[in-house]
C-alpha positions in Angstrom: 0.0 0.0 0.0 2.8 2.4 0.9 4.5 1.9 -2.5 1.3 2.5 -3.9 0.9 5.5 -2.2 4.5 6.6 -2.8 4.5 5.7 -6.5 1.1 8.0 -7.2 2.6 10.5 -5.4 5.2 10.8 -7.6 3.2 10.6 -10.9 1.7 13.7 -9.8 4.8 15.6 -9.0 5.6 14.3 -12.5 2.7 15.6 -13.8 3.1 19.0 -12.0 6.5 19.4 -13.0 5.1 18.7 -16.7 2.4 21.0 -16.7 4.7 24.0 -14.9 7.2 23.6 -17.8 4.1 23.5 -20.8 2.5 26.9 -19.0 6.5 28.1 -18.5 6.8 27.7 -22.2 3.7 29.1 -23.1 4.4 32.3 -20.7 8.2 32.8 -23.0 5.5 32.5 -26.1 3.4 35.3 -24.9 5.9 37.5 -23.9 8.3 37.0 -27.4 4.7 37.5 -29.0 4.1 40.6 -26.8 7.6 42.2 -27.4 7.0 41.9 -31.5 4.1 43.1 -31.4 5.6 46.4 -29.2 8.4 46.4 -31.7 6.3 46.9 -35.0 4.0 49.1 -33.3 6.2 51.4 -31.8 8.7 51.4 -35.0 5.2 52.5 -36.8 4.8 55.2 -34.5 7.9 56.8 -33.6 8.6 56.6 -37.8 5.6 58.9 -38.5 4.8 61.2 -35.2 9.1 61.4 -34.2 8.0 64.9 -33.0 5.9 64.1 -31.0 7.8 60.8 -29.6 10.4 63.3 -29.0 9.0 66.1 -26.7 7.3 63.5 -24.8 10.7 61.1 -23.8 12.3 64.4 -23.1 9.5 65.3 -20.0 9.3 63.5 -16.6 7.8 60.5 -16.7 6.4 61.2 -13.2 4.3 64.6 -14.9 0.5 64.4 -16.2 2.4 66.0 -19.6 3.8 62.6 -20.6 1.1 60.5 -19.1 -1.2 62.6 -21.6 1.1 62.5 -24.5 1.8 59.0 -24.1 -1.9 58.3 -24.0 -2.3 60.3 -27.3 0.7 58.1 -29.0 -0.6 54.9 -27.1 -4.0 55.5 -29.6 -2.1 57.2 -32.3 -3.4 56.3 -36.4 -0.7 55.2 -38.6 -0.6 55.4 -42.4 -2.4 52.7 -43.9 1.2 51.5 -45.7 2.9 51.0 -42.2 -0.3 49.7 -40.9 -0.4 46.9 -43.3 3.1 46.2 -43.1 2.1 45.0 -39.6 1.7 41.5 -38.7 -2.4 41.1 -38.7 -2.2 40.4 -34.9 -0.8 43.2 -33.5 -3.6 45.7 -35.5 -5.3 46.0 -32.8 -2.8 46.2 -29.7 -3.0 49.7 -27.4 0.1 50.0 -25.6 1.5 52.5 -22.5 4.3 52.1 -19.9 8.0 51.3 -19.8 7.9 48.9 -22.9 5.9 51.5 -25.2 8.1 54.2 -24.2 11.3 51.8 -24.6 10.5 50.9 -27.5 9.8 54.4 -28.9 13.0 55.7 -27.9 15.0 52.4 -29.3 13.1 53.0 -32.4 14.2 57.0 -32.6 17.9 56.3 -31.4 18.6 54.0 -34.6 17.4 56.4 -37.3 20.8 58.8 -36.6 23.1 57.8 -39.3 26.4 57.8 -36.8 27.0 54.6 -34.9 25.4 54.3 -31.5 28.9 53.7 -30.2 30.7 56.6 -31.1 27.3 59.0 -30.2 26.9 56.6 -26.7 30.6 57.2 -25.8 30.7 61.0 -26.5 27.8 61.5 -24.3 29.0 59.7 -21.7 31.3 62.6 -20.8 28.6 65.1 -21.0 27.0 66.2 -17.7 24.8 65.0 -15.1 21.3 63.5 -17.0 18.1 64.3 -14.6 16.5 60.7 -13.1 13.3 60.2 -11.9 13.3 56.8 -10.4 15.7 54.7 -8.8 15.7 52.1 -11.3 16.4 54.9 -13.7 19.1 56.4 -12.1 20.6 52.9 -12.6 19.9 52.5 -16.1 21.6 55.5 -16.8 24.5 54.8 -14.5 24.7 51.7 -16.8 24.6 53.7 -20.0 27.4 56.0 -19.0 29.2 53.7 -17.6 29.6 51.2 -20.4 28.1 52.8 -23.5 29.8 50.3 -25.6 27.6 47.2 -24.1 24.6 48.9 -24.1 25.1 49.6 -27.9 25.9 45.8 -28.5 22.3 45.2 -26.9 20.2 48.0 -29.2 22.3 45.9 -31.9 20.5 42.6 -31.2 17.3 41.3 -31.9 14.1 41.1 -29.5 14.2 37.0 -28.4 17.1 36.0 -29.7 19.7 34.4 -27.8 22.6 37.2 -28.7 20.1 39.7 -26.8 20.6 37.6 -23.5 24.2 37.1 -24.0 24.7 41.3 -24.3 22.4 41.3 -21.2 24.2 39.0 -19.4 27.2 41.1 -20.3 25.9 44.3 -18.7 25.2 42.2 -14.8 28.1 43.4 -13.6 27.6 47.2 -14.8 24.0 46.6 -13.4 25.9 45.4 -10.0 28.6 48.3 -10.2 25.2 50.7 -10.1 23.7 49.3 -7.7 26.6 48.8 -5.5 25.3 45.4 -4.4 22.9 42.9 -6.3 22.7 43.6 -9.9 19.0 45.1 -10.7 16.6 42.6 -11.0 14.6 43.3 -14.7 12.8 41.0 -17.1 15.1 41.2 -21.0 11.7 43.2 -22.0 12.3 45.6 -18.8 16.0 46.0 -18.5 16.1 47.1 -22.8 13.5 49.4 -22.2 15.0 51.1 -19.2 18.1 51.1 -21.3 16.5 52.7 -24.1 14.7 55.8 -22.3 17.8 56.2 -20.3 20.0 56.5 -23.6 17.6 58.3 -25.3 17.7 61.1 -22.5 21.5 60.9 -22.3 21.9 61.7 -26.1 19.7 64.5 -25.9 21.4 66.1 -22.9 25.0 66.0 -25.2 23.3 67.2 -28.3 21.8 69.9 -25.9 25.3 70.8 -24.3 26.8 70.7 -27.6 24.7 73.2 -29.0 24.6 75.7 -26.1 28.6 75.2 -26.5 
C-alpha cells in the first residue's frame, strides 16, 4: 500500500513538474509574441509622429504631460502603408508604460546615421542627465558607464539568444550601479529602461553641444 501511495505521489509531482514547464513555455510565447508586437507598433509610431515621440521622452515621466502625451501616442493612427506592413495580430494592440516608451526611444535612437557607439561614448562625458526613479538612475548609470555594451544590446534582436548574451554582459555594470545585487529586470524591462535612459542621455549631449 505504501508503494502504492508513494509511486502515485510521484506521478503527480511528475505531472506538475510537466504541466509548470508547458505553462512556463507558453508564458516565453506570450511575452516574445508581446515584445514583436511592441516592436512593430512602436517602429510604426515613432517613424511617422518622431516629433511628437520626441517632446514627450524628453518630459518627466512622473508629470501628467507625458502621461497625456503617451496616452495620445498609445491610440495614435498610422498610415495605412505601415499599418499593413504590420503583422495582422498586432492591428489591434493599445500599448503604455516602460515597454511603449522603450521601444519608442530604441526606435528614434537608430534612425541617426552615426553609430550608436561613437554617439553613446561621446555623451557619456557630458553632464549629469536628470533621473526620476531609482531604477532609472541605474539604467543611466549603466549607460554612461559602459556605453559600448549597451550599444551591442540596441544591436541585437528582440528574443534571440545574442540579446541575452549582451544582457548577461551588462550584470556586472547593473551590480557596479547598484553597489550590491545587480538590478533585478525581465530582457523586455532592462532594454526598455536602457533605451529611455540613452535616449535622455543623447539629448542632454546634443543639448550641451549646442549651447557650446
Amino acid at each position: 500500500m505504501k508503494r502504492l501511495i508513494a509511486s502515485i505521489a510521484l506521478a503527480a509531482v511528475a505531472a506538475t513538474a510537466a504541466h509548470a514547464q508547458t505553462r512556463s513555455r507558453e508564458n516565453e510565447t506570450d511575452v516574445s509574441k508581446q515584445r514583436a508586437a511592441v516592436e512593430a507598433w512602436t517602429a510604426c509610431i515613432a517613424d511617422e509622429r518622431g516629433e511628437e515621440v520626441r517632446e514627450m521622452l524628453s518630459l518627466d515621466f512622473r508629470s501628467s504631460d507625458y502621461r497625456t502625451l503617451m496616452g495620445k501616442l498609445s491610440k495614435a493612427r498610422v498610415s495605412s502603408e505601415c499599418f499593413n506592413a504590420m503583422p495582422r495580430a498586432y492591428r489591434k494592440i493599445e500599448l503604455g508604460g516602460l515597454p511603449f516608451a522603450g521601444g519608442l526611444a530604441e526606435r528614434i535612437i537608430e534612425q541617426d546615421d552615426e553609430p550608436l557607439l561613437q554617439r553613446l561614448s561621446m555623451a557619456a562625458l557630458a553632464g549629469e542627465v536628470p533621473t526620476y526613479s531609482r531604477t532609472d538612475a541605474i539604467a543611466q548609470c549603466m549607460a554612461r558607464g559602459a556605453p559600448h555594451l549597451v550599444a551591442i544590446l540596441f544591436d541585437t534582436e528582440i528574443n534571440s539568444g545574442e540579446e541575452i548574451q549582451a544582457l548577461a554582459d551588462l550584470q556586472p555594470v547593473s551590480a557596479a550601479c547598484t553597489r550590491g545585487a545587480a538590478l533585478e529586470a525581465s530582457p523586455f524591462g532592462m532594454r526598455s529602461m536602457l533605451a529611455t535612459a540613452s535616449y535622455r542621455l543623447l539629448v542632454a549631449a546634443n543639448e550641451g553641444e549646442t549651447e557650446t
